[in-house]
C-alpha angles and dihedrals in degrees: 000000000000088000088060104050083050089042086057112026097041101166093039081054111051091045092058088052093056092045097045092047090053094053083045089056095049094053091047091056097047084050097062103041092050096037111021128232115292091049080048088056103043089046083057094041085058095047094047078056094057101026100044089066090060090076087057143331087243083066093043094056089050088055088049094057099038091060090044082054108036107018115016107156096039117135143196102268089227139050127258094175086295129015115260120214126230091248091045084065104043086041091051093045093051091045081044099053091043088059096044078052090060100041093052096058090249078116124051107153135038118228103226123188127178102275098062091084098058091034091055092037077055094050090050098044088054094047084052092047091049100052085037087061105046088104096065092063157010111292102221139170095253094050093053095050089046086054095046091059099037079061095045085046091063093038096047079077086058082052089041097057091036089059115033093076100161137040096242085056086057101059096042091068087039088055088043097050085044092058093049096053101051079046087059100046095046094050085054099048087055094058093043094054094045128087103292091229089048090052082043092067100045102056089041084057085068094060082097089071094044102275116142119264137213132029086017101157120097133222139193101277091358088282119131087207090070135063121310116239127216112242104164110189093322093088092216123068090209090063099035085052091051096046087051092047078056090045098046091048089054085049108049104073083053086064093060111018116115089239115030113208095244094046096242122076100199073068094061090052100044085053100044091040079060107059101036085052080056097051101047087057098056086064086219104156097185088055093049090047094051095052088055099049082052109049082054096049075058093047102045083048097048123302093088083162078073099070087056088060096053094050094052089042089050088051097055097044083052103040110028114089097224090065100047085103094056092056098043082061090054092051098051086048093062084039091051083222100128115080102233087060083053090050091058100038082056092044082049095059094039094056090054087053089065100042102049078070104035099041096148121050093354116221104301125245099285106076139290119290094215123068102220086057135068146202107230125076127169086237118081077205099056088034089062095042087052084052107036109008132243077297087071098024076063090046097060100035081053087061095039091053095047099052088056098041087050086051088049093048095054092029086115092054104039098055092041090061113077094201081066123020104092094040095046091050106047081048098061085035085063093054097050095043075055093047093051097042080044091070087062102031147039109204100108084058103030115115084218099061108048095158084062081045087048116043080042090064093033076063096046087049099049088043095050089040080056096043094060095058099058079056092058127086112275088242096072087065103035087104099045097102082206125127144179 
């Protein structure tokens, strides 16, 4: 649309450019004279996020993926009624292009697959459960954001399958997302490595775009006498664990496929040896645990090299020295002898508590109605039940259970075809290493961590986009030169 109007008013054009970028340059500058430059920065780094989609929805979605990864809490450093986050702006720009799409006629027909149906039947159920529960607490401004973009999360997988249309399309965002991730752990390793009152400061040096400040670094237990935990940009090690058990799922098939997405495989491994490094310092075990549960999911469906790989990963973590600390984490964790297990094992209770009086539709998002009871339990599972009841605990799981049953039902054709094996398999991988992580913790859910609600139904929607081609006649991929 906006190639077409330069493409036929040329002069008009290019005098709008020149005047626009001059206006461009003398905010800048007043910017930085009245703000200083790292609020300057941050204010361009917001408008590139809602400015960048505009080009396509392909680069929006890029944008989408690389604040998830890299920048996920960061905020505008100022206040527009509420504060927007960074991700608020790339997701609504993305949401706002595909509807311009649709009312200018670009789009003309939904791609539907089975899992719309319970996805939207989810989406309705939470909005009932919300409004259900309005009574149980205060209805503020900042609830009903969080809520907003809890809803546009879950409908961002309905975006993702209506646009990825082709399988090419497919693996680019799988390359992209790749790519962020190893960008993420990296970033993480770095800090962890560095001395801890140097990383300090630099995480503290993102509280202008909305990061916490202070004492920021985490440590086993919250004790500073134990073992520090990498948390990257993601503020809390549980849900950076969890978005590198995604990530390393994504990354495994690359490891052992005949043709690795980036050509080289010494790539694939740099990349994958990062962010598991990433994730085994986070100390997470239910990470741990759900990257494991994936890369044999991989292994069981195809990539049998892989099992190798987890034996000799499983060696090293046992045997080597450096590692003692991390198994002695795991042990505690089957002994229920650490506190944070304990804590758990109390918030588990506690959650049954409430929902022995509230089955159905649970309390709504807002807070218990009772005093003796909370919202707020380590499981996504028990998380949604608390909220919606063991109505909207069935619906996920529905959708849940339909996503995989569709991928079942199409597993033959989508390994035998070399355009879509290692992708669709690393999709679904990524759902399962969540769903794991899911039993011990409740990010991917969690009101509070939309980045964790967001990247989780980017992935639904990837895995169901791969599902449908292996749906389609073989015909519709013979001229993509693309293999697995």
């Amino acid at each position: 649309m906006i190639q077409d109007y330069f493409l036929a008013y040329p002069r008009r054009s290019s005098l709008a450019v020149g005047a626009g970028l001059a206006v461009i340059g003398l905010g800048i500058g007043a910017l930085l004279g009245f703000a200083g430059p790292i609020i300057t920065l941050a204010v361009l780094l917001a408008l590139a996020m809602a400015v960048i989609p505009l080009v396509s929805i392909e680069v929006g979605l890029w944008g989408v993926i690389a604040v998830i990864t890299l920048l996920p809490f960061a905020t505008l450093p100022f206040k527009l009624i509420l504060t927007p986050t960074f991700l608020d702006l790339a997701l609504g720009v993305v949401v706002l292009v595909y509807l311009i799409q649709w009312m200018s006629g670009h789009r003309r027909r939904l791609t539907l697959t089975p899992a719309h149906g319970p996805i939207i039947a989810f989406i309705l159920l939470a909005i009932f459960a919300f409004i259900l529960g309005l009574s149980n607490g205060p209805l503020t401004s900042n609830l009903i954001r969080k809520f907003a973009e809890f809803i546009l999360s879950i409908g961002f997988a309905i975006i993702v399958v209506d646009y990825v249309q082709t399988p090419e399309k497919l693996r680019s965002l799988v390359r992209v997302l790749l790519l962020a991730g190893t960008a993420a752990a990296l970033v993480a390793i770095v800090l962890y490595v560095l001395p801890a009152a140097f990383s300090e400061r630099a995480l503290n040096a993102l509280g202008v775009v909305g990061y916490p400040t202070g004492a920021v670094l985490r440590y086993i237990e919250d004790n500073p006498e134990n073992a520090l935990r990498a948390i990257g940009t993601s503020v809390d090690p549980n849900a950076f664990g969890g978005l590198m058990a995604m990530f390393g799922a994504l990354a495994a098939p690359q490891l052992v496929t005949r043709h690795p997405l980036f050509g080289r495989r010494w790539i694939s491994w740099l990349g994958f040896l990062l962010i598991a490094i990433a994730l085994i310092l986070t100390f997470s075990r239910a990470a741990m645990a759900g990257l494991l549960a994936a890369m044999l999911l991989i292994a069981a469906l195809r990539y049998r090299r892989l099992l190798l790989i987890i034996l000799l990963g499983a060696i090293l973590i046992v045997f080597l020295p450096t590692t003692q600390e991390y198994m002695g984490r795991f042990i505690e964790g089957f002994q229920i002898a650490d506190l944070a297990t304990q804590m758990r094992i109390g918030e588990y209770r506690d959650a049954f508590t409430l929902l022995g009086r509230y089955p159905i539709m649970g309390v709504g998002f807002g807070g218990a109605p009772d005093i003796d009871i909370y919202l707020g339990v380590a499981s996504a599972y028990l998380t949604i039940a608390e909220e919606m009841g063991f109505v909207g605990l069935g619906a996920f799981l529905l959708v849940m259970a339909v996503i995989f049953a569709w991928a079942l039902q199409h597993q033959r054709t989508a390994l035998q075809r070399p355009a879509l094996a290692a992708s669709w398999l690393s999709l679904h991988a990524g759902l399962v290493a969540a769903l794991m992580v899911g039993l011990f913790d409740h990010y991917f859910v969690n009101l509070e961590f939309q980045p964790a609600q967001t990247i989780f139904w980017l992935f639904v929607g990837l895995s169901l986009a791969a599902t449908r081609f292996a749906r389609d006649k073989p015909g519709k991929l013979r001229n993509l030169k693309i293999s697995s």
